[in-house]
C-alpha angles and dihedrals in degrees: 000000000000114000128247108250125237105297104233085241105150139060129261104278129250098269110162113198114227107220110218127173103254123247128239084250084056099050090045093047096063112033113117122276090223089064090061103226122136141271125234111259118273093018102134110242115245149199122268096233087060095078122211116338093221125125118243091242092053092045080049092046096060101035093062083040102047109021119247092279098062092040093051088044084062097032117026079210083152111099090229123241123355114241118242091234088057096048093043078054101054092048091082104032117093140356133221096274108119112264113245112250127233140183137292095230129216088284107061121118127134097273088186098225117142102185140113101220107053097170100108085193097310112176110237152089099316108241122195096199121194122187126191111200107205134183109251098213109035094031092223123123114266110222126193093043122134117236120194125178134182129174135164132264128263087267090050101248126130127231103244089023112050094136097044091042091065093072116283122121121264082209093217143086120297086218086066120085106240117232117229124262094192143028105252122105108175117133089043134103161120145221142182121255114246119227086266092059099252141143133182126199121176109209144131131276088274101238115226140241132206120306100015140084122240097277135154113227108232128194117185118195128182124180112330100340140062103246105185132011104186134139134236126230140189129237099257094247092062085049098056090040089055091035095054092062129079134275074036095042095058087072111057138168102074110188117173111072110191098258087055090056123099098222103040117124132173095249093049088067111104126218109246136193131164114252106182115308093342141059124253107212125181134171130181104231096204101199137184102239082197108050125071106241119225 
């Protein structure tokens, strides 16, 4: 019999970010390709789809050193304009109460992957996310946060961690960042909030594995800390809609609902509309920027 996965049961860890000036290194590995300057000698040469090969603490590092302008100007770690769906969206998709936090689950590690679309040809229900990250207290946007998301595929398998995604035990605690044991990093990526808060990833419907619910994993970090950790989960006709199709519909026998999950709460539920063949989802995230999210 296969055996259940890790259940997602604690919290996102204490890891404090230590904010450091960037380097030159820093500012020429991760200018843009497109602008032709040059890479530093010996950096491997990538795919376009990859995004930048930059680690969350040193996005976060310059980002606190430089101010959001001079690290996007080496970077272009910003997902561009905001569409106006996605901000109409948006307009009608949170409030100010604080978003309920959730865990980190066994999967999580700084995949170093600054992109909005982190499909790297995933099969799968195509999904245009936008996130506003908004101060709880003062219900303003908060812009200059960090916003990373992973999910699984629609096999339910992570990028980093196939062969423990299908069901085997990491055999450590959830609190603890996994390392990778290969080399694929789809489903994973970050991006910098705009001044109006906002953040846009292009990715696919996540699939699901025993014992959970769809959901989207979600860190916010602002500054020097890490300031919520939560998930994001679909409205279950829009799960059986997107489940009832193929590649979702070649693993069946789904058996966690979301009010059967342990984790599920009312503000993780993201608003939903079709857009083509596809599906435009979008959630307000409401944090705390003083308080250490875990």
């Amino acid at each position: 019999m296969t055996a259940t996965p890790p259940r997602d049961r604690e919290v996102c860890g204490r890891e404090r970010l230590v904010t450091a000036a960037p380097s030159g290194d820093f500012h020429r590995s991760v200018r843009s390709s497109s602008e032709g300057t040059e890479r530093p000698e010996g950096t491997p040469v990538r795919h376009d789809h990859e995004g930048r090969r930059v680690s969350r603490r040193r996005l976060i590092a310059g980002v606190s050193s430089l101010g959001l302008g001079g690290l996007l100007s080496a970077s272009g770690a910003r997902a561009g304009t905001v569409t106006t769906d996605i901000s109409s969206l948006l307009a009608g998709a949170g409030t100010c109460t604080l978003t309920p936090s959730a865990t980190q689950g066994p999967f999580y590690f700084d995949a170093g992957r600054i992109r909005s679309d982190i499909r790297e040809g995933k099969p799968g229900v195509r999904l245009r996310l936008g996130i506003r990250v908004q101060d709880s207290t003062a219900c303003r946007p908060v812009r200059d946060a960090v916003v990373e998301i992973w999910h699984c595929d629609a096999a339910g398998l992570y990028s980093g961690a196939e062969k423990e995604s299908k069901g085997g035990s990491l055999g450590k605690p959830l609190m603890t960042d996994m390392t990778p044991t290969d080399d694929k990093r789809y489903l994973r990526g970050a991006q910098v909030t705009n001044p109006d808060g906002i953040v846009q990833f292009t990715t696919i419907w996540p699939g699901w594995y025993p014992g959970r619910t769809v959901h989207i994993h979600v860190m916010v970090h602002v500054s020097d800390k890490r300031v919520l950790c939560t998930q994001l989960m679909f409205d279950e006709s829009r799960n059986a809609e997107v489940l009832a199709r193929p590649p979702y519909s070649a693993h069946p026998g789904r058996d966690t609902v979301n009010e059967k999950d342990e984790d599920y709460r009312d503000g993780m539920l993201t608003t939903v509309v079709e857009d083509g063949d596809g599906y435009l989802g979008a959630i307000v995230l409401s944090a705390d920027p003083d308080r250490d999210g875990r």
